[in-house]
C-alpha positions as a Markdown table, in Angstrom:
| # | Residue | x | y | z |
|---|---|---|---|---|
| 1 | Unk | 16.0 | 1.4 | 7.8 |
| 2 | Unk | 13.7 | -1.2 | 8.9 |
| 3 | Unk | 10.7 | 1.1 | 7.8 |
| 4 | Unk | 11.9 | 2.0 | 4.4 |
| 5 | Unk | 12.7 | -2.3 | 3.8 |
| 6 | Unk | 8.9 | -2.1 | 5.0 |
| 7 | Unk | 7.9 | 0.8 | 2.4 |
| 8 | Unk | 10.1 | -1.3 | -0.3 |
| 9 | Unk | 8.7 | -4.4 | 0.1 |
| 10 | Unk | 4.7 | -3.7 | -0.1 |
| 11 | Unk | 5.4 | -1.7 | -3.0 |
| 12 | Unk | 7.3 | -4.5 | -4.8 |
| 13 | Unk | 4.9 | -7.3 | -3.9 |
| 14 | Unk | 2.2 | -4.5 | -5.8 |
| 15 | Unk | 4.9 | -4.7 | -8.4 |
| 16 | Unk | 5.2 | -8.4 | -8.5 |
| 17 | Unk | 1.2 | -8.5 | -9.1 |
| 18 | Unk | 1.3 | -10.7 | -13.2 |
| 19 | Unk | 0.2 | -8.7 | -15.8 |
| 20 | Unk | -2.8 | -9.3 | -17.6 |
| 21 | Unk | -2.1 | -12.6 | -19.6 |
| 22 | Unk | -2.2 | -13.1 | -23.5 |
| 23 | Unk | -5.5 | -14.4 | -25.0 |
| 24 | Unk | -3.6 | -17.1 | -27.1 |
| 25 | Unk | -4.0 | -20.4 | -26.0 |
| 26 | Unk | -1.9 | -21.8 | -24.0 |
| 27 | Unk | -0.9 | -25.1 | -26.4 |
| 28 | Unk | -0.1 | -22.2 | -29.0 |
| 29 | Unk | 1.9 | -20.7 | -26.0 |
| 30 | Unk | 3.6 | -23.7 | -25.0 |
| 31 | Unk | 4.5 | -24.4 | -29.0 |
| 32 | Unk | 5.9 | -21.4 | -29.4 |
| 33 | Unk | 8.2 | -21.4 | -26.2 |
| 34 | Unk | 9.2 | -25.0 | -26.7 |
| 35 | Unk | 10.9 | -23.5 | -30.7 |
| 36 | Unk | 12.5 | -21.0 | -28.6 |
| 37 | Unk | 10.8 | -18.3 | -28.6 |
| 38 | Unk | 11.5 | -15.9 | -25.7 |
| 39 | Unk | 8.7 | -13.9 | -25.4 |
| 40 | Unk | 6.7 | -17.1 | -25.3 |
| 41 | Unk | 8.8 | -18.7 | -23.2 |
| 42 | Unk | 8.1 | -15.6 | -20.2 |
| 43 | Unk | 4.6 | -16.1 | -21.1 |
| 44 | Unk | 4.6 | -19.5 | -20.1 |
| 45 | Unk | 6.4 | -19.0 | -17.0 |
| 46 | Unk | 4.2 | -16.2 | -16.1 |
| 47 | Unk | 1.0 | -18.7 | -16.9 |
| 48 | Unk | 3.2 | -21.3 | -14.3 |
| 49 | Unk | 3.4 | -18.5 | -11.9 |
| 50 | Unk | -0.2 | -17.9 | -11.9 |
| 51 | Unk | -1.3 | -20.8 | -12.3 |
| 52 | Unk | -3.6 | -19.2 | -15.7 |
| 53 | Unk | -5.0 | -22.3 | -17.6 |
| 54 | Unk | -2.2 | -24.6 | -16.2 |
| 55 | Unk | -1.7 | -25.5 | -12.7 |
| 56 | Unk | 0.3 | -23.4 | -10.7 |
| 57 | Unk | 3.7 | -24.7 | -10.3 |
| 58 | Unk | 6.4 | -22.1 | -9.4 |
| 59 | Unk | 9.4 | -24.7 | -10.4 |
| 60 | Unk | 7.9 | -24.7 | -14.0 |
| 61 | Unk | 7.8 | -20.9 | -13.3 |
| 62 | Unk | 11.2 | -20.5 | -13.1 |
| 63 | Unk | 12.3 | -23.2 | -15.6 |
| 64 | Unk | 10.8 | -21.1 | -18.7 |
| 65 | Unk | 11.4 | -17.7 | -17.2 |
| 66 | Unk | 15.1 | -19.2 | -17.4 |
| 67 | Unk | 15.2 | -19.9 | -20.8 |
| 68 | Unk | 14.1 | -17.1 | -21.2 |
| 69 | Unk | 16.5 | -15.1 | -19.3 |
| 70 | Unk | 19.3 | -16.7 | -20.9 |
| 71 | Unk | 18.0 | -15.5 | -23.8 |
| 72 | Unk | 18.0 | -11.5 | -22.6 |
| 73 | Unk | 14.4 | -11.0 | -22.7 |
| 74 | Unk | 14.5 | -8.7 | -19.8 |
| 75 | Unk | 11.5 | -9.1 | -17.9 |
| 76 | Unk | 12.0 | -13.1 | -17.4 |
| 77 | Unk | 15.5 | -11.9 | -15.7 |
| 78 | Unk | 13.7 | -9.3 | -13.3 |
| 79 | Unk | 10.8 | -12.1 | -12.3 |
| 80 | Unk | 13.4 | -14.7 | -12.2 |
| 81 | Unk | 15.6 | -12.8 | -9.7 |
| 82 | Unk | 11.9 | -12.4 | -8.0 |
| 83 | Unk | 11.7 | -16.2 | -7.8 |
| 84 | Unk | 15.4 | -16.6 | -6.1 |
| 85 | Unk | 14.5 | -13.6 | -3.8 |
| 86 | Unk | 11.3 | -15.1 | -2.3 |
| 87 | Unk | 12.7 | -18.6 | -2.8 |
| 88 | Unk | 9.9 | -19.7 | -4.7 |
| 89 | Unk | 10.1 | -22.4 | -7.3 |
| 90 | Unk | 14.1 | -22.5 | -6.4 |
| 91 | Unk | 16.1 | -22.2 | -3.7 |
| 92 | Unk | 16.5 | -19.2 | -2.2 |
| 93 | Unk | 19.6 | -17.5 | -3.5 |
| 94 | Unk | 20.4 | -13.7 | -2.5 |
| 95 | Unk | 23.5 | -13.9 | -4.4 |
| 96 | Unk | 21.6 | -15.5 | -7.6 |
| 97 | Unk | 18.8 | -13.1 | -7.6 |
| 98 | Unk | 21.4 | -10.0 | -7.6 |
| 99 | Unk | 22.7 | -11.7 | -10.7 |
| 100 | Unk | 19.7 | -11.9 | -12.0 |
| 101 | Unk | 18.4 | -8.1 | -11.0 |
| 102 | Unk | 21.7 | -6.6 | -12.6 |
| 103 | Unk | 21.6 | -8.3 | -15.9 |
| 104 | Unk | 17.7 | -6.6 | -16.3 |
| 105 | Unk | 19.1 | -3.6 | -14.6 |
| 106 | Unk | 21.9 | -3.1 | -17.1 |
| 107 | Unk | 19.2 | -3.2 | -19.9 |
| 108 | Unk | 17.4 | -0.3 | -18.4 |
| 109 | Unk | 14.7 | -2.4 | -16.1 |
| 110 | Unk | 13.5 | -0.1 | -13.2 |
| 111 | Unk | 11.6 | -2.4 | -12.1 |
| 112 | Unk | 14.7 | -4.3 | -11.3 |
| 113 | Unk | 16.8 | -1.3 | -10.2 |
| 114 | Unk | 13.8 | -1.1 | -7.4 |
| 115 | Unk | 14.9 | -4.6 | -6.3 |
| 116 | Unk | 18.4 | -4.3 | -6.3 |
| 117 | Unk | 17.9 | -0.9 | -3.8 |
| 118 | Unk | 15.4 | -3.3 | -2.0 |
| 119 | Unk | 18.4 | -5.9 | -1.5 |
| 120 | Unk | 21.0 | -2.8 | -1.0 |
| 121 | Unk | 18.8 | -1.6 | 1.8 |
| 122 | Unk | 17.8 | -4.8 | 4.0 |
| 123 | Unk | 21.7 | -5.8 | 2.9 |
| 124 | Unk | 20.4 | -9.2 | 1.2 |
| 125 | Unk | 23.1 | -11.1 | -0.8 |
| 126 | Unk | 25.5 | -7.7 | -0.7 |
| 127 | Unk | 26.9 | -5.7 | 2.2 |
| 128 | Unk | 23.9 | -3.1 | 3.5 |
| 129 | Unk | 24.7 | 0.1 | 2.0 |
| 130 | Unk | 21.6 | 3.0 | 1.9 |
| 131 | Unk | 23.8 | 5.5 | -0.6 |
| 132 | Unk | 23.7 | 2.8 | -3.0 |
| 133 | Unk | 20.4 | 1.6 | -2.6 |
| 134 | Unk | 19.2 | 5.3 | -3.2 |
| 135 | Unk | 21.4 | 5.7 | -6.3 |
| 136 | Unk | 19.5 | 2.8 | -8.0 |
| 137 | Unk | 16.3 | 4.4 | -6.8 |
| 138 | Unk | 17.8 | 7.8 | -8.6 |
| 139 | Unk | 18.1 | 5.7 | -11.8 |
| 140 | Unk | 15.0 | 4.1 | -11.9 |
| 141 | Unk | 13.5 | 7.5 | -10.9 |
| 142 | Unk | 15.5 | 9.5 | -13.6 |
| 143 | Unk | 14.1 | 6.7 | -16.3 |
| 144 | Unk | 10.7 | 8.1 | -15.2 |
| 145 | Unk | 9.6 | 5.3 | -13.0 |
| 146 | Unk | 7.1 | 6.6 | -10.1 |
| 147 | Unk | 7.5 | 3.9 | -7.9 |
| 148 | Unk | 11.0 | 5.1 | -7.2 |
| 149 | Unk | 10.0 | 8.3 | -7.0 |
| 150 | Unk | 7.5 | 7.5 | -4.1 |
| 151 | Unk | 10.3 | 5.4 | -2.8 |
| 152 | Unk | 12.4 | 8.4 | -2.6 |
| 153 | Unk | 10.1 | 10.6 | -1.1 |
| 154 | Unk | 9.8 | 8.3 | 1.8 |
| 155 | Unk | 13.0 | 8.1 | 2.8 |
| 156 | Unk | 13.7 | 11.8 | 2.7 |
| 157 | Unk | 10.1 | 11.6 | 4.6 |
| 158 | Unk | 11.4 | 9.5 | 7.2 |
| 159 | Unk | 14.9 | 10.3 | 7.2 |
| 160 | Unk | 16.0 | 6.4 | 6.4 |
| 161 | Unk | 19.1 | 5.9 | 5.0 |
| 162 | Unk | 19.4 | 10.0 | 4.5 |
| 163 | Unk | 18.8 | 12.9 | 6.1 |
| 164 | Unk | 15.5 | 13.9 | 6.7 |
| 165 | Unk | 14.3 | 16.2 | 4.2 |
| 166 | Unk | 10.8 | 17.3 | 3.7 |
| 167 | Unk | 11.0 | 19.7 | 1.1 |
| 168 | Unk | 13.2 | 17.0 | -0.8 |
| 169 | Unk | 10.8 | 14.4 | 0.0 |
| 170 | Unk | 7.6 | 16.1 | -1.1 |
| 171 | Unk | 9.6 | 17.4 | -4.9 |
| 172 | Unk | 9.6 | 13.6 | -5.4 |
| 173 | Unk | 6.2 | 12.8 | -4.4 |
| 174 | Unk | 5.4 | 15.9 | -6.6 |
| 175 | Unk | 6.9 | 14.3 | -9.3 |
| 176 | Unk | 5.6 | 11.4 | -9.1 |
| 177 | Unk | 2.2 | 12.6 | -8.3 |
| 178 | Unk | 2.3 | 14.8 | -11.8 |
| 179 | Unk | 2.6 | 11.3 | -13.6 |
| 180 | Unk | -0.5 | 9.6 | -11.7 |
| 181 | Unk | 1.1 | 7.8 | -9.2 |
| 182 | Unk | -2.4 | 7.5 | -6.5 |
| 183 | Unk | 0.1 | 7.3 | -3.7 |
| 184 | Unk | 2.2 | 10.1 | -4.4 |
| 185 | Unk | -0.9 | 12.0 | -4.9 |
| 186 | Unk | -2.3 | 11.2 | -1.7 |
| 187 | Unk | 1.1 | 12.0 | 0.1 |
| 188 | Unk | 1.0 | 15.6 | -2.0 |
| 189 | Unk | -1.9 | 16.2 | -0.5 |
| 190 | Unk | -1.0 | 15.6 | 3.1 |
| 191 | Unk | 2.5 | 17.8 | 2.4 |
| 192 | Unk | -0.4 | 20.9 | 1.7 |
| 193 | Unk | -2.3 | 20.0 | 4.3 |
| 194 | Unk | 0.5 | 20.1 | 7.1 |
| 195 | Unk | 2.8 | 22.1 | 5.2 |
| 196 | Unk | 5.8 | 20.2 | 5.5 |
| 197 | Unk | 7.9 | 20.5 | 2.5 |
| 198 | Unk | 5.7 | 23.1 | 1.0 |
| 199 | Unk | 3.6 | 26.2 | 1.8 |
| 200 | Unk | 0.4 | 25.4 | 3.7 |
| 201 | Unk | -2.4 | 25.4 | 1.3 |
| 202 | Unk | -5.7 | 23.6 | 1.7 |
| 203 | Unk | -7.5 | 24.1 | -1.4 |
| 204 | Unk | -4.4 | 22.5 | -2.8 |
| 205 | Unk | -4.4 | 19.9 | -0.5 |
| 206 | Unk | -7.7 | 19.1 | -1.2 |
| 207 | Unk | -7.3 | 19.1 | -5.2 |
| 208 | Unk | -4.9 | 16.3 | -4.6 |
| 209 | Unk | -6.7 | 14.1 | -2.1 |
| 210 | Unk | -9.5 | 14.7 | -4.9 |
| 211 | Unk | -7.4 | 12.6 | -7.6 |
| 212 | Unk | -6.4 | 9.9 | -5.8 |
| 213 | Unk | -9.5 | 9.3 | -4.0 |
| 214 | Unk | -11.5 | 9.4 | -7.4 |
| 215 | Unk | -9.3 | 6.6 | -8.3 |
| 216 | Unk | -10.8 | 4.5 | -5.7 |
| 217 | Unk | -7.6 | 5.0 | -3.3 |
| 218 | Unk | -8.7 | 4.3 | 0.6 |
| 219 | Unk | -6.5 | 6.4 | 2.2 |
| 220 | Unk | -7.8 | 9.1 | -0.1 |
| 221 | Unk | -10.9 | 8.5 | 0.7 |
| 222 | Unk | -10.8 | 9.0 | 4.6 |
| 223 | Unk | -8.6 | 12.0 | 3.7 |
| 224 | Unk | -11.7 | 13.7 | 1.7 |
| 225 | Unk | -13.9 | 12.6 | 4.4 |
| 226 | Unk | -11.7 | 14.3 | 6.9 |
| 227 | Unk | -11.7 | 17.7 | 4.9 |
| 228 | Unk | -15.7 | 17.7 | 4.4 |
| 229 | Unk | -16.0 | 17.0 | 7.9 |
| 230 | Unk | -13.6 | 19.6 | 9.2 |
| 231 | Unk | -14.0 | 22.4 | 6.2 |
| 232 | Unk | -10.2 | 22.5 | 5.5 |
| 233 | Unk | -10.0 | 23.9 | 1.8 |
| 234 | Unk | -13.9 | 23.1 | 1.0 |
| 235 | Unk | -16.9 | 24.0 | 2.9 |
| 236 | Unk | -17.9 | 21.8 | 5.8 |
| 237 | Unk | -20.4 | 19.2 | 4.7 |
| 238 | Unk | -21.1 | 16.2 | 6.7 |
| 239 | Unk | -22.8 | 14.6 | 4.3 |
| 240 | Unk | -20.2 | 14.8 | 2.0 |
| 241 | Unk | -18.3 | 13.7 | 4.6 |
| 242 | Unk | -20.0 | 10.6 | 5.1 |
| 243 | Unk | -20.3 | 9.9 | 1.8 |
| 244 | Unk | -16.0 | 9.7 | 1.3 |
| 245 | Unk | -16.1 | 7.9 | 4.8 |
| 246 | Unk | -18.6 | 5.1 | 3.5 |
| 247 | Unk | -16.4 | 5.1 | 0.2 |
| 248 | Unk | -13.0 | 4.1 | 2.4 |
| 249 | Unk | -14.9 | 2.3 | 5.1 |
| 250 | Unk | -16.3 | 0.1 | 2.9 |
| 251 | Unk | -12.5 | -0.8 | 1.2 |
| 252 | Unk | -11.7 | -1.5 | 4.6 |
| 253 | Unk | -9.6 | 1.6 | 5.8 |
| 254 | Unk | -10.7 | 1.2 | 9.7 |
| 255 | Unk | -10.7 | 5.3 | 10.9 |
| 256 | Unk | -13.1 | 5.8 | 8.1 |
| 257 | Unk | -15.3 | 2.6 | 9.5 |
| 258 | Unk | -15.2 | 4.3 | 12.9 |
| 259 | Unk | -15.7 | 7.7 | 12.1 |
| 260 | Unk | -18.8 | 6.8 | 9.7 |
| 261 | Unk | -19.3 | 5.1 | 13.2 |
| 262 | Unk | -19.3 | 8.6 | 14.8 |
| 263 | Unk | -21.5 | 10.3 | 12.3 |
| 264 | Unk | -24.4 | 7.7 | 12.3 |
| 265 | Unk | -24.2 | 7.7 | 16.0 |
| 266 | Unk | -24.5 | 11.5 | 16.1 |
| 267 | Unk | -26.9 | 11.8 | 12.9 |
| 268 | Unk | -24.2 | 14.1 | 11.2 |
| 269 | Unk | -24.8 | 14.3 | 7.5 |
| 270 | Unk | -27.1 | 10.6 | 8.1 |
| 271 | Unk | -30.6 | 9.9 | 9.9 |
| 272 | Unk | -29.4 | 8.8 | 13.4 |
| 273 | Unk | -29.0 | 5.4 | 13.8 |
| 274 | Unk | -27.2 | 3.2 | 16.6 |
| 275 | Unk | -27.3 | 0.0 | 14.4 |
| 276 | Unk | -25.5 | 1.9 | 12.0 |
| 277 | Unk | -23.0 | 2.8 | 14.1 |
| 278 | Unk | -22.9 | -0.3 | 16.1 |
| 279 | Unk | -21.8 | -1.7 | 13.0 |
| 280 | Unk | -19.5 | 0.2 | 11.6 |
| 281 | Unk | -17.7 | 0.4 | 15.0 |
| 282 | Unk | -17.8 | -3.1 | 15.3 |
| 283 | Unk | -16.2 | -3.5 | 11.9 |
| 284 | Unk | -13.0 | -1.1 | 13.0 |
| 285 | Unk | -12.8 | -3.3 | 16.4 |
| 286 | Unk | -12.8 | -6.1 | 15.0 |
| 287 | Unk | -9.4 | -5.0 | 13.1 |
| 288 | Unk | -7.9 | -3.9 | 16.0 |
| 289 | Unk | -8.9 | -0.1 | 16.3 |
| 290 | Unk | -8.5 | 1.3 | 20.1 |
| 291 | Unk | -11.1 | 4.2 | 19.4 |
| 292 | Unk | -13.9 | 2.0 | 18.0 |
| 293 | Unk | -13.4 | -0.6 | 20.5 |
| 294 | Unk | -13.8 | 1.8 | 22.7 |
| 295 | Unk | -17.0 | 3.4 | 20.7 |
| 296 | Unk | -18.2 | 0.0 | 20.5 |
| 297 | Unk | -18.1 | -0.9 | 24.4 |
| 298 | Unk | -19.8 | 2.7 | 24.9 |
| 299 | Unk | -23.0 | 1.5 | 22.9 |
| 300 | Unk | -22.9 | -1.6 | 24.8 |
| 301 | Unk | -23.0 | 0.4 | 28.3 |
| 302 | Unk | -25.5 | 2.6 | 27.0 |
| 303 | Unk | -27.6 | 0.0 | 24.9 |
| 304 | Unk | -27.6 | 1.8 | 21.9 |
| 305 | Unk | -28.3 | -0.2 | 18.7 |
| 306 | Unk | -28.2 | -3.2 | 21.1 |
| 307 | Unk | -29.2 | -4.5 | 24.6 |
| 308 | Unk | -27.4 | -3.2 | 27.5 |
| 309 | Unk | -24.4 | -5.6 | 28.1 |
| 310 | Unk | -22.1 | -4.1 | 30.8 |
| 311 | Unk | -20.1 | -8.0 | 30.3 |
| 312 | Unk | -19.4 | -7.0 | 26.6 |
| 313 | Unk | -18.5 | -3.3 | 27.1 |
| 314 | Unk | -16.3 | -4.5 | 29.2 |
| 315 | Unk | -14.7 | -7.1 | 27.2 |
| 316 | Unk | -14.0 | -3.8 | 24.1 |
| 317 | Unk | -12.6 | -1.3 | 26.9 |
| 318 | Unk | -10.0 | -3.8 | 28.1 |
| 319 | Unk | -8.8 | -4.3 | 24.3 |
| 320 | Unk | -8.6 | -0.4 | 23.8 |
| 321 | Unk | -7.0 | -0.3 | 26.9 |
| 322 | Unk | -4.4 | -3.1 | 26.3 |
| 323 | Unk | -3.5 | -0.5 | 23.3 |
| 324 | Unk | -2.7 | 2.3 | 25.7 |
| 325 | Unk | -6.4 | 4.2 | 25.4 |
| 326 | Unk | -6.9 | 6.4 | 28.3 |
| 327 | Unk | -10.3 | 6.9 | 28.2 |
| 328 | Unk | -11.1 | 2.8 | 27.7 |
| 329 | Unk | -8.6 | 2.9 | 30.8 |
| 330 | Unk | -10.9 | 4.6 | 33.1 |
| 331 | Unk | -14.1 | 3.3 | 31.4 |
| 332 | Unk | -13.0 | 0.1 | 33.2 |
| 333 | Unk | -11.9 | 1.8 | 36.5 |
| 334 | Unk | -15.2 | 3.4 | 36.7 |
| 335 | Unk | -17.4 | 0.1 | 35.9 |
């Protein structure tokens, strides 16, 4: 359960992200809302919220998106019942934010339907119940929301709050994915890849890592590297391979910064070069990565791409080996 709250609440703080603000001024905005008008009113909050041509004030926030709500304008209930969740701009209010989530719900918001399984899973403001959380999820999903259809698909995934169900789990990421969701793309392609859920098919696999990784997706990114670098359902092709490692490594994703590591340091696809590597190792050790700590303290042993410091390999072996790395392990026993 505590990995499906997880799941639930990175993809609602994506969700939570303001949308792109109106062009009108903001005294024009303020005019309007202060006649009443809902849809200005929202506006205003959501300038409060984001502190857009105003200064940021999340109690200003939730005073217009109230008046808003009051109103019915649906989307001022589902941010307000944000506010009361996070306890921002009010006082935290489990009970309130339900309210809030439930009045937006009953008027066909998936958005809030998401929240109110969010609250129904980590039991916040109503007694913890996972069949109810998932029927919400199964409305917003049946409204055509993919968010809850990636939802979904994790749980049957992991088995959190039902029973474990691959082939259920990847029907929804299917779904999803046929709609453009980039993550439910991205977890398509791992169901071909392993087979799990689905028949074992690598072109496929590939087809779907393809889409989301086009769309800039890190995760999508390593996994094209993977398949060049392998051949699994294209030909192998380090450069290629190196070419979708740089993509992800350079959004961050840390196995793509140590295997673009790997290839420099091998001259795979790339001229050789040990600065290269040393810094894209350094750049996955830095955020915590056992295997390019553990790449990194090698070039240090070895003085590749830098001077010889046994002091410093030292130094990356014992942090791969406070992670459990074996080989970082004896590295130190044999220094």
């Amino acid at each position: 359960m505590k990995r499906l709250l997880a799941t639930l609440l990175v993809i609602l703080s994506a969700a939570a992200v303001l949308p792109a603000l109106h062009a009108e001024s903001i005294d024009g905005i303020r005019k309007s809302a202060e006649e009443g008008d809902k849809a200005s009113q929202f506006e205003l909050g959501q300038r409060y919220e984001a502190g857009k041509d105003v200064g940021r004030d999340p109690e200003k926030a939730a005073e217009w998106y109230r008046k808003a709500a009051v109103q019915g304008y649906v989307k001022a209930q589902t941010n307000l019942g944000n506010l009361y969740r996070m306890g921002r701009g009010v006082d935290k209010d489990y009970g309130e934010a339900m309210t809030w989530y439930r009045k937006a719900a009953g008027q066909g918001d998936t958005k809030a339907m998401i929240d109110i399984a969010l609250m129904y899973a980590g039991g916040l403001g109503v007694e913890k119940d996972d069949a109810e959380g998932r029927s919400w999820l199964e409305k917003a999903a049946g409204k055509g929301d993919t968010q809850a259809m990636v939802h979904l698909g994790n749980m049957y995934k992991a088995g959190k709050g039902v029973e474990k169900n691959y082939t259920t789990s990847h029907e929804w990421f299917l779904l999803a994915a046929t709609k453009g969701d980039v993550i439910a793309e991205q977890e398509v392609g791992l169901g071909y890849f392993t087979g799990k859920g689905t028949k074992k098919d690598y072109a496929e696999s590939v087809k779907w890592h393809r889409k989301a990784a086009e769309k800039g997706f890190p995760p999508a990114e390593y996994s094209m590297g993977l398949r060049y670098a392998r051949g699994k359902g294209v030909k192998q092709n380090y450069s290629e391979a190196a070419r979708w490692y740089e993509k992800a490594a350079r959004h961050g994703h840390p196995d793509a910064q140590n295997n673009l590591g790997l290839l420099y340091r091998k001259g795979q696809g790339v001229d050789k070069d040990y600065g290269e590597a040393l810094k894209w190792f350094r750049k996955a050790a830095e955020r915590g990565h056992p295997l390019a700590q553990y790449n990194l303290g090698n070039m240090y042993l070895k003085g590749q791409g830098v001077k010889k410091d046994p002091g410093e390999a030292k130094k990356w072996f014992t942090k791969a080996a406070n992670q459990g790395h074996k080989a970082s392990k004896k590295a130190l026993e044999s220094m």
